[in-house]
C-alpha positions, 0 to 999 in steps of 0.5 A: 749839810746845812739843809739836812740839820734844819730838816732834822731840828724842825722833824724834831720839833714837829714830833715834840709837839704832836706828842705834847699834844698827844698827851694833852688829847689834842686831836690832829687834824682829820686830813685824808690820805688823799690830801695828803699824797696829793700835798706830798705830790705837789711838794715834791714836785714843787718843792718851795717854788709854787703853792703847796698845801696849807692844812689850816687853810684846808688849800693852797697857799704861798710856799714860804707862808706855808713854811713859815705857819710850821717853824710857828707852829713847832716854834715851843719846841724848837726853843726847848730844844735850842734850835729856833735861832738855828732854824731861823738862821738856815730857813733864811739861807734856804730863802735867800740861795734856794734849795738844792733842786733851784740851784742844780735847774739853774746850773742845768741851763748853762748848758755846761757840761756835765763834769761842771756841773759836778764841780759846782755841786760837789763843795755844796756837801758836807761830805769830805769824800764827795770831791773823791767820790765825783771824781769816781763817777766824772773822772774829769774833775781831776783837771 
């Protein structure tokens, strides 16, 4: 849930700020839509383990510097909302446990089996249901 809470509070500053420059007539910038699926091909892929796309710099640049140019870049927003000590607070947790996708991969090379793997991932959601809900699909949870 962690995740999902700095996603929503850093989507919510990035749209305070577009639309404050919006009726300041700041233009955005003019990136095609190819080097835009192309950056949300290499994100997705990638996610913040390699480079992705810096559209300042117009290339590549390191993941965390590239994350760290947006918490800046909607950071007016994040304090008028009250989110910057939030935002600061989970990017740091984010960084330091890496993301959801690091921490399945690395499970994955245990070679455990498959019902383990459920068991690590299910206390990582904010769900009440999701330990009833693993159990439905890897019923040997229960033991």
């Amino acid at each position: 849930m962690a995740d999902s809470v700095l996603l929503a509070a850093l989507a919510r500053g990035l749209v305070d700020v577009a639309v404050r420059q919006w009726h300041r007539r700041v233009r955005p910038l003019d990136l095609s839509q190819q080097t835009l699926r192309a950056a949300a091909w290499r994100a997705s892929r990638h996610g913040i383990t390699e480079d992705l796309y810096d559209p300042l710099a117009d290339g590549l640049a390191p993941a965390w510097r590239v994350v760290e140019r947006l918490r800046e870049h909607a950071g007016p927003a994040l304090e008028a909302n009250g989110d910057a000590t939030l935002v600061e607070r989970a990017l740091g947790r984010l960084r330091a446990r890496g993301t959801g996708a690091e921490q399945q991969r690395a499970w994955a090379t245990t070679g455990g089996p498959d019902a383990a793997l459920i068991k690590l991932a299910a206390p990582r959601t904010a769900s009440p249901h999701s330990e009833r809900g693993a159990r439905r699909v890897c019923p040997s949870l229960s033991s």
